[in-house]
LUMVO-467683 format. One record per residue (C-alpha): residue in three letters; x, y, z. Coordinates in steps of 0.05 Angstrom, whole numbers, padded with zeros to 5 digits, always signed. Each point is the difference from the previous one (the first is absolute). Layout:
<recs>
AlaXYZ;...
</recs>
This chain:
<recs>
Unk-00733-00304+00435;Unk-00050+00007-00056;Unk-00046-00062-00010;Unk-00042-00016-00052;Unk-00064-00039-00010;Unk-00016-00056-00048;Unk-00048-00054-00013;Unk+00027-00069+00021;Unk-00014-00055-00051;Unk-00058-00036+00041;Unk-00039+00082+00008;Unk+00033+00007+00067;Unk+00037+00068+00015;Unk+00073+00002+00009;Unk+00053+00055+00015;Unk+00063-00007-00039;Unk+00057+00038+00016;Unk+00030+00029-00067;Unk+00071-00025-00017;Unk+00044+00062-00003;Unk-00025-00003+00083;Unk+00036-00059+00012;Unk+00061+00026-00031;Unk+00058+00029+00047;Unk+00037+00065-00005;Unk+00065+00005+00003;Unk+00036+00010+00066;Unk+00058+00052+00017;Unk+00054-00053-00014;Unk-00023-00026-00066;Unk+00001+00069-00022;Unk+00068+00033+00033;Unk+00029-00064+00001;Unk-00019-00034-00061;Unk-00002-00074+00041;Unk-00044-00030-00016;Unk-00036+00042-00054;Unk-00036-00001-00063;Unk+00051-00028-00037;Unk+00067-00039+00006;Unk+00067+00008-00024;Unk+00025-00040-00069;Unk+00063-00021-00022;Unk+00044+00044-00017;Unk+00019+00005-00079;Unk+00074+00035+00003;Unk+00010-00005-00076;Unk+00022-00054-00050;Unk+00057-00048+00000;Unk-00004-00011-00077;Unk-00061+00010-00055;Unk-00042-00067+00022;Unk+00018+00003+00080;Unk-00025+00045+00045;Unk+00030+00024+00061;Unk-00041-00016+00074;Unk+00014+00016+00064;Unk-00037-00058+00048;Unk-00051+00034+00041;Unk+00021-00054+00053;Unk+00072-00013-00002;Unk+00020+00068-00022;Unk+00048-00035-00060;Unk+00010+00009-00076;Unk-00035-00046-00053;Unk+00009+00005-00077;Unk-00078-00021-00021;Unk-00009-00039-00062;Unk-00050+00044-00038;Unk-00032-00062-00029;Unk-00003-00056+00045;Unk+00006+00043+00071;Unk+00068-00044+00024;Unk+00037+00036+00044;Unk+00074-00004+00015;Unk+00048+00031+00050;Unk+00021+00061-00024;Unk+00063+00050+00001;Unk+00011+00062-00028;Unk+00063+00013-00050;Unk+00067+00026+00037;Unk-00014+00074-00001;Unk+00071+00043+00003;Unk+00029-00021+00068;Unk+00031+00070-00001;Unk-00026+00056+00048;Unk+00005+00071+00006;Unk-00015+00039+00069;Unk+00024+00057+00035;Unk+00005-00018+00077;Unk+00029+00054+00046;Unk+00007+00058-00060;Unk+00050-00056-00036;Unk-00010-00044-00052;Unk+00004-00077+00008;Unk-00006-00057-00059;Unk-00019-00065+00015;Unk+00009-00055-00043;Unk-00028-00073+00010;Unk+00024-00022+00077;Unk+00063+00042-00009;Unk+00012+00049+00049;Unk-00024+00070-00005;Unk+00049+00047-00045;Unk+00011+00066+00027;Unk-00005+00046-00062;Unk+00007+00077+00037;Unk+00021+00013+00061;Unk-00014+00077+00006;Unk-00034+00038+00057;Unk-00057+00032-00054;Unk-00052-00040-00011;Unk-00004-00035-00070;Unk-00070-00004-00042;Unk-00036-00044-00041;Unk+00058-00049-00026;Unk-00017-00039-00061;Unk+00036-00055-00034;Unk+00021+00015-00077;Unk-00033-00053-00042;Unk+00071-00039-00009;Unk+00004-00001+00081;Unk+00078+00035-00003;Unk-00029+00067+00034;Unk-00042+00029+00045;Unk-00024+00067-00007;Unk-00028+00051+00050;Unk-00004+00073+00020;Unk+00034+00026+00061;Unk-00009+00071+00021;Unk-00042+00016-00056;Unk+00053-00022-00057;Unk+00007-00065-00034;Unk+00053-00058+00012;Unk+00008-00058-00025;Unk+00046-00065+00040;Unk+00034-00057-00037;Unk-00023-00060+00033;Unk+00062-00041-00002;Unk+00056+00055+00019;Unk-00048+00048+00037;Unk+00032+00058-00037;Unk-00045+00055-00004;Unk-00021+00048-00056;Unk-00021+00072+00005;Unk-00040+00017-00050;Unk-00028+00073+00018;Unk+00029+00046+00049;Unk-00043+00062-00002;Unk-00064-00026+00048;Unk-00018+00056+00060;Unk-00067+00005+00041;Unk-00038+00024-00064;Unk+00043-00040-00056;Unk-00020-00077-00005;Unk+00041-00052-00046;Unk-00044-00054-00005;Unk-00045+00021+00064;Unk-00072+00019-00014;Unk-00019+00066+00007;Unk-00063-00007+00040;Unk-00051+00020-00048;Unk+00035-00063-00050;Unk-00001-00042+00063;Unk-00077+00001+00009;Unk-00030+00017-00073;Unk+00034-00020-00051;Unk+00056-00058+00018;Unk-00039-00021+00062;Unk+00009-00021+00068;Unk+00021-00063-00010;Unk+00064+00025-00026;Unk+00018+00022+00071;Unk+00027+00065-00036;Unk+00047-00046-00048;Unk+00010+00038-00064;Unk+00053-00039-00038;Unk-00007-00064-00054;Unk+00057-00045-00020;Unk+00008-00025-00073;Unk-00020-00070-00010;Unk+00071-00009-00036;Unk+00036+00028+00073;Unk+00037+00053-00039;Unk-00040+00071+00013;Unk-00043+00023+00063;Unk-00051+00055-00026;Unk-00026+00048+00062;Unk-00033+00066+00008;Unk+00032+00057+00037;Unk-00048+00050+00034;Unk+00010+00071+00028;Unk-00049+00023+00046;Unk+00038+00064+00011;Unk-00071+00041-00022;Unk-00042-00055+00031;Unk-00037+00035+00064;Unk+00016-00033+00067;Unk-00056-00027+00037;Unk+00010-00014+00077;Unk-00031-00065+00033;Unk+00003+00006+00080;Unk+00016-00062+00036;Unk-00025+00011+00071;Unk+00045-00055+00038;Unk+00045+00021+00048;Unk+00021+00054+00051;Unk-00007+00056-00066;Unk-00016-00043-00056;Unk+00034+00006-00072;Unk-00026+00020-00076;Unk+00005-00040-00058;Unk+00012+00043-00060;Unk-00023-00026-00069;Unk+00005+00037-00069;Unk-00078-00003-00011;Unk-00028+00039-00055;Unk-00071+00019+00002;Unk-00046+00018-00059;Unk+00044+00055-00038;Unk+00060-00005+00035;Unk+00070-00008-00037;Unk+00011-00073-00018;Unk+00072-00041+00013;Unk+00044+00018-00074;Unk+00014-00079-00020;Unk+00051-00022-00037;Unk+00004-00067-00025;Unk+00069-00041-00004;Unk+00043-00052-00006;Unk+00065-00033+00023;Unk+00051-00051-00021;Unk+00002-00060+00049;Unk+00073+00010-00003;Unk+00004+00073+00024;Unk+00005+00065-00040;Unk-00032+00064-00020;Unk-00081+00009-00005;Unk-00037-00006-00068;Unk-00065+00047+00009;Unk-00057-00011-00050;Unk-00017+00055-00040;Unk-00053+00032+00038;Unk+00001+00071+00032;Unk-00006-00011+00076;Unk-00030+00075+00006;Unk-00063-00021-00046;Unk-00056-00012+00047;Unk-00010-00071-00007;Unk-00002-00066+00020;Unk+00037-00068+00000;Unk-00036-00061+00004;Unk+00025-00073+00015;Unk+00048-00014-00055;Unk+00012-00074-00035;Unk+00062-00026-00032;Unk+00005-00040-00057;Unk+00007-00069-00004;Unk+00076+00013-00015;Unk+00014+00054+00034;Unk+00021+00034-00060;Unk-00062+00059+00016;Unk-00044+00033+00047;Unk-00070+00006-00012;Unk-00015+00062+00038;Unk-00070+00035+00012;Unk-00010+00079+00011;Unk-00055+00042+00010;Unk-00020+00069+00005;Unk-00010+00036+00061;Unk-00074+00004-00025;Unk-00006-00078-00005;Unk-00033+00007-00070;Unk+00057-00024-00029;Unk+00038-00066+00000;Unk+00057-00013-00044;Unk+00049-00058-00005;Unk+00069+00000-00017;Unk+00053-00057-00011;Unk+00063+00041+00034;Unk+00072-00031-00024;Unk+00043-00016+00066;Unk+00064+00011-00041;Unk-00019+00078-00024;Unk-00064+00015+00042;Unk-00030+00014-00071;Unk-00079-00014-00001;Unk-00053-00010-00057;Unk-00075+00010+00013;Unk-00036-00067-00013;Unk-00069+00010+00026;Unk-00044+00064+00015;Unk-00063+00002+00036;Unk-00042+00064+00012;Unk-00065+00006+00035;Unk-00045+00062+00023;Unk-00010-00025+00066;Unk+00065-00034+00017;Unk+00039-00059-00017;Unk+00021-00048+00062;Unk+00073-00021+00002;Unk+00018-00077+00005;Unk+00001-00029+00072;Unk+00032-00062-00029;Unk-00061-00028-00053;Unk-00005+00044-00059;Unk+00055-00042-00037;Unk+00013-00068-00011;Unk+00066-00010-00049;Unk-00007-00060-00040;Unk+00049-00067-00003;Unk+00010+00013-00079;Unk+00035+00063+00022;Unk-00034+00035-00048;Unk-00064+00019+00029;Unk-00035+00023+00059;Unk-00075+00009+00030;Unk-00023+00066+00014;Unk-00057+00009+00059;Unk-00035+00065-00022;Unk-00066+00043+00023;Unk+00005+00049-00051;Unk-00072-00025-00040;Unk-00029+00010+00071;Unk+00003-00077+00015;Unk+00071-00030+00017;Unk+00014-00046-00052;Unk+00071-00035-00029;Unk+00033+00013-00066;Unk+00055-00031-00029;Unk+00053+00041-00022;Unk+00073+00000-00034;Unk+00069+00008+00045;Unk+00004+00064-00047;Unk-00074+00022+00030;Unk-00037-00025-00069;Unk-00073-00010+00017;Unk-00009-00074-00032;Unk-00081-00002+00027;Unk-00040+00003+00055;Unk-00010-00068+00037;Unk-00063+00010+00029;Unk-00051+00055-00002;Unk-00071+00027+00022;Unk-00037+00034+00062;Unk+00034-00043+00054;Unk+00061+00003+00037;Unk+00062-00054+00008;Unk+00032-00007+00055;Unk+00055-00051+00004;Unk+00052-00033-00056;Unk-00002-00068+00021;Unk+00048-00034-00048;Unk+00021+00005-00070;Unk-00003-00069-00051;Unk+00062+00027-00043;Unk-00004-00067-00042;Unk-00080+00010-00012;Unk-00001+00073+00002;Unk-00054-00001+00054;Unk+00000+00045+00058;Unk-00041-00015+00069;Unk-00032+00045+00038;Unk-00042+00016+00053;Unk-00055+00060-00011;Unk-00063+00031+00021;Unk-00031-00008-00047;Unk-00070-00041+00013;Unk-00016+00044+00059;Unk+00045+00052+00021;Unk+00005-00028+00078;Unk+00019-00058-00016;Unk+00062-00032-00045;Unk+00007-00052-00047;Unk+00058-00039-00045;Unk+00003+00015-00074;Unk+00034-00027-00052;Unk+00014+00039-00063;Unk+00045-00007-00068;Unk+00055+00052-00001;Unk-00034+00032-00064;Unk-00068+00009+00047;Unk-00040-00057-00031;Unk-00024-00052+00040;Unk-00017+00022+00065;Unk-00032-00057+00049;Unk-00018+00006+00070;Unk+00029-00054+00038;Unk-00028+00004+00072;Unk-00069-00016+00012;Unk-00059+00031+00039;Unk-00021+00062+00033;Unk+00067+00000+00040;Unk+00061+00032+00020;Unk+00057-00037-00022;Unk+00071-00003+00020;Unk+00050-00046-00043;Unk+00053-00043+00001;Unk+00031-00014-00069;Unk+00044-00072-00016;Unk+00069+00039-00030;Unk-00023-00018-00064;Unk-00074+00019+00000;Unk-00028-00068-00011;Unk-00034-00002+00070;Unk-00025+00046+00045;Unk-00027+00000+00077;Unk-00054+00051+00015;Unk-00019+00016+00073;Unk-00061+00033-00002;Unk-00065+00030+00036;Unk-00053+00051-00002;Unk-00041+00032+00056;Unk-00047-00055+00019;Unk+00055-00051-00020;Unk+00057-00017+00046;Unk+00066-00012-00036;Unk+00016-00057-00045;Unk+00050-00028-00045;Unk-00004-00043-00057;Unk+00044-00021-00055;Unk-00001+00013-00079;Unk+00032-00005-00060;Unk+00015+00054-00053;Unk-00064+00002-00035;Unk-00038-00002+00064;Unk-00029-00060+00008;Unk-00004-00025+00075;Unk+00051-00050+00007;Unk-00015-00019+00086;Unk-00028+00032+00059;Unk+00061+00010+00049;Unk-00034+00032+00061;Unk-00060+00037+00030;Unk+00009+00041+00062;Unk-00067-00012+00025;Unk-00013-00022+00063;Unk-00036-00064+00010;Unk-00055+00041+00050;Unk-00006+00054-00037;Unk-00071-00005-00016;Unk-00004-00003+00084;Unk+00000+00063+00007;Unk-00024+00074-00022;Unk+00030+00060-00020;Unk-00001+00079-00030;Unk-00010-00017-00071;Unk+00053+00036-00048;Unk-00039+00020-00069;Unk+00040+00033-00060;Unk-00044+00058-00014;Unk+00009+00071-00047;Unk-00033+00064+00019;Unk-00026+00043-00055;Unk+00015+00084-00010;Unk-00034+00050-00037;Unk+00050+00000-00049;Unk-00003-00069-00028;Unk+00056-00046+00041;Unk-00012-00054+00047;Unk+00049-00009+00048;Unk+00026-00064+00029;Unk-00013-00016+00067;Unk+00000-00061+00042;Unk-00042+00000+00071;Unk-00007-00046+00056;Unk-00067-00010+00035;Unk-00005-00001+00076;Unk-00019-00075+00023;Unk-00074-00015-00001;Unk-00010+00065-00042;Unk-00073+00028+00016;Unk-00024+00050-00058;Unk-00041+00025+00045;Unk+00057+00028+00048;Unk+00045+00051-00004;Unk+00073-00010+00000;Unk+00066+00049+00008;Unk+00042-00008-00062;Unk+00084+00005-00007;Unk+00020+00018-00061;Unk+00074-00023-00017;Unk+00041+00039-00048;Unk+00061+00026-00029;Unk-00022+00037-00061;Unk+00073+00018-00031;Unk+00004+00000-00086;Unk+00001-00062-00027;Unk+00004-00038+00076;Unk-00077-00034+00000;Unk-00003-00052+00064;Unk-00078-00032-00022;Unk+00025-00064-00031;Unk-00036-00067-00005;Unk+00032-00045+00051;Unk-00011-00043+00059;Unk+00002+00049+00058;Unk+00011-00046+00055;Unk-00024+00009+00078;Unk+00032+00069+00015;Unk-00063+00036-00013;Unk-00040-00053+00043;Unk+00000+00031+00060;Unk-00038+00066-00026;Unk-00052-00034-00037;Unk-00013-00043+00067;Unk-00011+00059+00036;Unk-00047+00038-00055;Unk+00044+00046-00038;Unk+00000+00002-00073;Unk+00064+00004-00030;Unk+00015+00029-00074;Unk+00062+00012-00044;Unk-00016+00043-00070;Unk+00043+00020-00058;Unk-00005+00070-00030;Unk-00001+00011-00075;Unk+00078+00013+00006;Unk+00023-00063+00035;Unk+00022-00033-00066;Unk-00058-00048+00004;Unk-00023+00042-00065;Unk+00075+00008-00034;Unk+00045+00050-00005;Unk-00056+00055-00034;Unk-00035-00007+00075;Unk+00059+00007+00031;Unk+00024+00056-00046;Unk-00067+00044+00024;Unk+00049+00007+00061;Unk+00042+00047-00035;Unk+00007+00070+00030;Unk-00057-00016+00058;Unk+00020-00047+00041;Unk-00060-00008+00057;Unk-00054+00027-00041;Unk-00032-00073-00044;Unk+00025-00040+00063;Unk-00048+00042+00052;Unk-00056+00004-00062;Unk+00001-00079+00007;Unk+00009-00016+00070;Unk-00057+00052+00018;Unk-00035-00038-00058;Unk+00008-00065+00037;Unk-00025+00034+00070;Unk-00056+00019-00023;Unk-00013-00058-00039;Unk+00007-00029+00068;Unk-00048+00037+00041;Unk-00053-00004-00050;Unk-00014-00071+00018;Unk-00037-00016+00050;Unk+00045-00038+00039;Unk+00052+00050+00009;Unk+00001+00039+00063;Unk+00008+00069-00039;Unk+00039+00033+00066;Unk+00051-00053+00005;Unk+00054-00007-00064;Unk+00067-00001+00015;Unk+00058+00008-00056;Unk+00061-00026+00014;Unk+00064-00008-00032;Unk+00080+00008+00016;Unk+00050+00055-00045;Unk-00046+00017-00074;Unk-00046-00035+00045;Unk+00012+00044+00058;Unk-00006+00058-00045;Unk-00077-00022-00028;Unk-00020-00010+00069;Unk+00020+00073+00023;Unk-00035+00027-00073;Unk-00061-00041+00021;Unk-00004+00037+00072;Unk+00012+00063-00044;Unk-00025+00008-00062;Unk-00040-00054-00007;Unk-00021+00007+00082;Unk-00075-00001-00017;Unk+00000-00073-00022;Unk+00052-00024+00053;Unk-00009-00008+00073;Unk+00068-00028+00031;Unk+00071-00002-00028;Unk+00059-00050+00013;Unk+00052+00031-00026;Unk+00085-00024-00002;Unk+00048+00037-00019;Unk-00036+00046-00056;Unk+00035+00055-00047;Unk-00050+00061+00014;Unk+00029+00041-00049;Unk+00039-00019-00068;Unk+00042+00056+00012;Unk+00032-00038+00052;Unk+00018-00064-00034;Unk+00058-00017-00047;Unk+00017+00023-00075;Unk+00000-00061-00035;Unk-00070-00038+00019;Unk-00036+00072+00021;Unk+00016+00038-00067;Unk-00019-00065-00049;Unk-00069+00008+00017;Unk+00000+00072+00019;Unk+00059+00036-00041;Unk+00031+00053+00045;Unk-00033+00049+00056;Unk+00025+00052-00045;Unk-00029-00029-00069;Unk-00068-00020+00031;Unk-00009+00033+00067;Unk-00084+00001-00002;Unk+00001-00071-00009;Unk+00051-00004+00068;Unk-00050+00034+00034;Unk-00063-00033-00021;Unk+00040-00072+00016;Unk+00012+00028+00071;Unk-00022-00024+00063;Unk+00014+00078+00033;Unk-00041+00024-00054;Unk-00059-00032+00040;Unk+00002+00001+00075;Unk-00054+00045+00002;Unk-00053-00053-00028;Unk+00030-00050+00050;Unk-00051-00037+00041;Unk-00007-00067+00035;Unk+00057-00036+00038;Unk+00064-00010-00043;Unk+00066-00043+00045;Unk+00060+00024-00033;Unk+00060-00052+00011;Unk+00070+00013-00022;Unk+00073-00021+00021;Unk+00054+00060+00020;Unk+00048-00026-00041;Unk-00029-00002-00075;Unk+00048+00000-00034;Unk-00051-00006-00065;Unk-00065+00039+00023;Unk+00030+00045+00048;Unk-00043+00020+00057;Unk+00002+00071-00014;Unk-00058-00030-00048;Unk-00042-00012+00067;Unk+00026+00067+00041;Unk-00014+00046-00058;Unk-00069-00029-00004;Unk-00009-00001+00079;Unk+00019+00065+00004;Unk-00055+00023-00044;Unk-00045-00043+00039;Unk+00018+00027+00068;Unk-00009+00067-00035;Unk-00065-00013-00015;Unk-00024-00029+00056;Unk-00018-00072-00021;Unk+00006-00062+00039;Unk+00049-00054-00027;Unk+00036-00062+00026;Unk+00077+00002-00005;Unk+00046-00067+00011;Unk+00077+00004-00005;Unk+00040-00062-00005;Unk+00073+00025+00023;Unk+00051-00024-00038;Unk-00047-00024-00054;Unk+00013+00016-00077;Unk-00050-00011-00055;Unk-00031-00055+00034;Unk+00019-00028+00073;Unk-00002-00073+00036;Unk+00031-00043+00047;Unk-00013+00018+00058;Unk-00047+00057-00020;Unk-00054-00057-00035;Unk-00048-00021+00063;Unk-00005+00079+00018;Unk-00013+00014-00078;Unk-00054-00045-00001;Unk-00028-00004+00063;Unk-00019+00086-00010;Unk-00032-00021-00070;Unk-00035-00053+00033;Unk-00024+00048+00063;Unk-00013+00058-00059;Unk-00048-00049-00033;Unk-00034-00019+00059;Unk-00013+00065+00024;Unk-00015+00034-00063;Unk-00034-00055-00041;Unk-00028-00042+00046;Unk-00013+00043+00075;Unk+00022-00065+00046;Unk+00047-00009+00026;Unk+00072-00039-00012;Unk-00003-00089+00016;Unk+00061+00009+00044;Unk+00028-00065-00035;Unk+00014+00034-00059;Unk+00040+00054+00025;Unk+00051-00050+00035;
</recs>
């Protein structure tokens, strides 16, 4: 305990302890635990009942009140009947449920049905089975075949995998069909992945285990041929849309009209440079090009947020990068550029709501600091523009349906989260919570500053780093550096962090996330630098930020770890590598190791093909640099990646075993791009042991390996 000596009012000599020595640290359970902890849990706000009632869950009672924006009343409240209808599969069949009737047994066929959905007048369900799509009527259970030509490599709207994971997403569950909002067409892709190599995944369960075999294509491989089509509800032959399913190209999530009466679809090159739209008639399969988009990096497909089609049915919003900053333009149905809505060296982000009456469009944006974002209001001609939010803080919102009020839950690094209610032009209508704890000021912590590094070339990068507890200058500290590093992917935002990191800074490590020049923190022209070199400005930052690092004083110069898990995974094994004179240990998951091995449509964006660019593939790979491999680098990956395969780790293993270096290697049987369940206490109690051994040379409190 440090004392200190001052003079006492009357001359006599005292010793006064300073205050941050009274002050606790947290314990193991306030951190792992989060009872009790810095802060405490608020109401939840679930949404709005109407424009001047907002919509709380009771901390206490766990029930619904509408909230009187103005005087606070609450009353008991319950949400609108929703459709009482439901739609599941149970046992390969399909059942519908609706209100307290009895289950309705739609199929009853030994092959498993997938993904029903509902058409939008509730008479049909539709669903694929076998690879080719049905539909059911829900009142007679008659069913409708509408393709018949599906085999192991021929998918009726099935995702091929590559669709699945880049460009329709996950979420879809592989789902590649969309009903009409009037009920009278389904639109669906068909994919052949006759050409489509055939990449094995070997389950190890069992007396002689089993492979899963999935059309993956890897940089330069043959793409699925895509076709694009649709069906009557009633039955009969396929309309096609006048593309050419042997063009290399893809197919991006498509959006029917309001009536039905087109589909807006969007295509691309097999470059990516290229983005074109096209209304496609569900009558002829005729199409007509209403937008075009070229860039000479790339141009990124929609993931569901580039467009936003307007109530007057004669407009939409158009989410674009192509100035270098993403920005939103209102355009024609016919693709007529009216103007741009808002404009300058900052980015959007989100499309909040659109005032149709007022022609005013809210948004949130980084556009005050790039870490953090705000809401913005702007006329649909560009004019305008007002900030609505307040401070130097990240801000997520809550709009009233017709923008008159909005709830903003908020925080920044030194500020724990709270929420406060405003009106349209911003002006601070009530406090409605704090997540501070009452003893908060009771105790001490690692102290989290928003910081940016500078290079030699003119950017300073965002970072935000937590201080160990009771942080000495004088000492010297170990430092993990958290990352991911892929384009346009930055993690360093401005935000209450919470207790996780607690437990590190009690025990003297210093612990830093940073954001490379390509993270999207400085638009799409940083991210664009990307193009063709994937690896090389990521490593010229991070080694930046090391030795940044172990310049100061405080920074044990022998102990910086990098860790991260997939893009992540791949910096940390370039850090051991190329950049292995600036980076003692490695935590790597799951890392691709060498582009060559990942898949077409994300790989080649950034990177074109092997074949078109095959210097940069080897500059950008990990194998490229096992000789210059150095420190201690764990390697963690599960057997069954279905995403990152682990021939990522063995081909880079191989090279290290060749070479003679020393690694650490964890498998995770059974585990795909990430692993849990049961696998979670082992995950983290080896980080936690690789830490202590590494970092801090003690050894393990037992009690936090239990």
């Amino acid at each position: 305990m440090k004392l200190t000596l001052t003079l006492g009012l009357a001359g006599a000599l005292l010793f006064s302890i300073p205050a941050e020595a009274q002050l606790k640290k947290l314990n193991q359970q306030q951190i792992f635990s989060g009872q009790p902890s810095l802060t405490k849990p608020m109401s939840i706000i679930t949404g709005w009942s109407d424009d001047s009632h907002y919509i709380e869950m009771d901390a206490k009672d766990r029930k619904l009140y509408a909230v009187d924006v103005r005087s606070g009343a609450k009353t008991a409240y319950s949400p609108p009947a929703q459709s009482d209808v439901n739609v599941y599969v149970e046992k390969n069949d399909i059942y519908i449920k609706s209100g307290k009737n009895e289950p309705n047994r739609l199929t009853n066929n030994k092959d498993e049905e997938k993904n029903p959905v509902l058409s939008p007048d509730g008479k049909y369900v539709a669903f694929t089975r076998n690879n080719d799509l049905f539909a059911v009527d829900t009142e007679s259970g008659n069913e409708i075949r509408y393709t018949k030509d599906a085999t192991d490599v021929i998918y009726n709207g099935w995702s091929s995998w590559v669709y699945y994971e880049e460009i329709l997403g996950r979420p879809t569950n592989y789902r590649a069909f969309w009903w009409a909002p009037d009920s009278k067409h389904i639109a669906f892709m068909r994919f052949d992945d006759t050409k489509v190599p055939m990449f094995p995944i070997y389950g190890s369960t069992g007396q002689h285990g089993y492979v899963e075999k999935t059309r993956y294509p890897k940089a330069g491989d043959p793409n699925p041929e895509v076709k694009v089509g649709f069906v009557k509800t009633a039955g009969g032959p396929v309309i096609w849309a006048d593309f050419n399913e042997k063009d290399d190209q893809y197919f991006g999530t498509p959006y029917w009209s309001y009536d039905g009466s087109s589909l807006m679809v969007q295509w691309m090159n097999r470059g990516q440079d290229d983005l074109k739209f096209y209304t496609v008639n569900p009558i002829s399969g005729a199409k007509k090009e209403i937008y075009d988009e070229k860039q000479p990096s790339w141009v990124d497909l929609d993931f569901g947020g580039r467009i936003e089609y307007l109530q007057d049915k004669k407009h939409y919003i158009l989410k674009s990068d192509k100035t270098g900053w993403a920005h939103f333009y209102l355009y024609t149905l016919d693709g007529k550029l009216i103007n741009p809505i808002t404009s300058g060296n900052w980015q959007v982000t989100n499309l909040m709501q659109v005032d149709e009456k007022n022609k005013v469009v809210y948004f949130m944006a980084r556009k005050e600091a790039s870490t953090r974002t705000d809401l913005y209001r702007v006329d649909y001609n560009g004019k305008n523009l007002k900030r609505l939010t307040f401070g130097d803080y990240t801000h997520q919102i809550q709009l009233s349906p017709n923008g008159t009020y909005f709830i903003t839950t908020y925080s920044n690094v030194s500020t724990p989260t709270k929420r406060s209610l405003l009106d349209n032009t911003g002006k601070v209508i009530k406090e409605l919570g704090d997540s501070k704890s009452a003893d908060f000021d009771q105790y001490i912590f690692g102290k989290t500053e928003m910081i940016t590094i500078p290079t030699d070339d003119g950017y300073n990068l965002p970072a935000v780093i937590t201080y160990p507890t009771n942080f000495d200058q004088n000492k010297k500290y170990p430092v993990v550096m958290s990352i991911y590093g892929g384009p346009n992917a930055g993690t360093v935002t401005n935000t209450w962090k919470g207790t996780n990191n607690q437990w590190w800074a009690n025990e003297g490590i210093i612990q830093i996330a940073v954001d490379h020049r390509a993270s999207g923190q400085f638009g799409k022209a940083g991210v664009a630098l990307m193009h063709r070199n994937l690896g090389k400005w990521e490593m010229k930052d991070y080694t930046t930020a090391a030795r940044w690092l172990k310049a100061k004083p405080w920074v044990d110069n022998k102990k910086l770890l990098i860790t991260g898990h997939s893009y992540g995974g791949y910096m940390t094994c370039m850090a051991l590598t190329m950049g292995a004179d600036d980076f003692d240990f490695g935590y790597a998951g799951a890392p691709v190791t060498s582009w060559d091995l990942y898949d077409t449509h994300y790989t080649e964006r950034f990177m074109d093909t092997p074949q078109e660019n095959p210097e940069g593939y080897k500059k950008g790979s990990v194998l490229t640099y096992v000789n210059n491999y150095k420190g201690l680098l764990r390697i963690m990956h599960g057997d069954m990646d279905d995403n990152v395969h682990m021939q990522n780790t063995i081909q880079f293993i191989d090279k290290l075993q060749n070479a003679n270096k020393h690694f650490e290697l964890m498998i995770y049987p059974g585990g795909r791009h990430g692993w849990g369940g049961v696998k979670t206490p082992h995950d983290r109690a080896e980080r936690i042991r690789f830490y202590y051994q590494n970092l801090l040379n003690k050894a393990v409190p037992e009690e936090l390996l239990k």
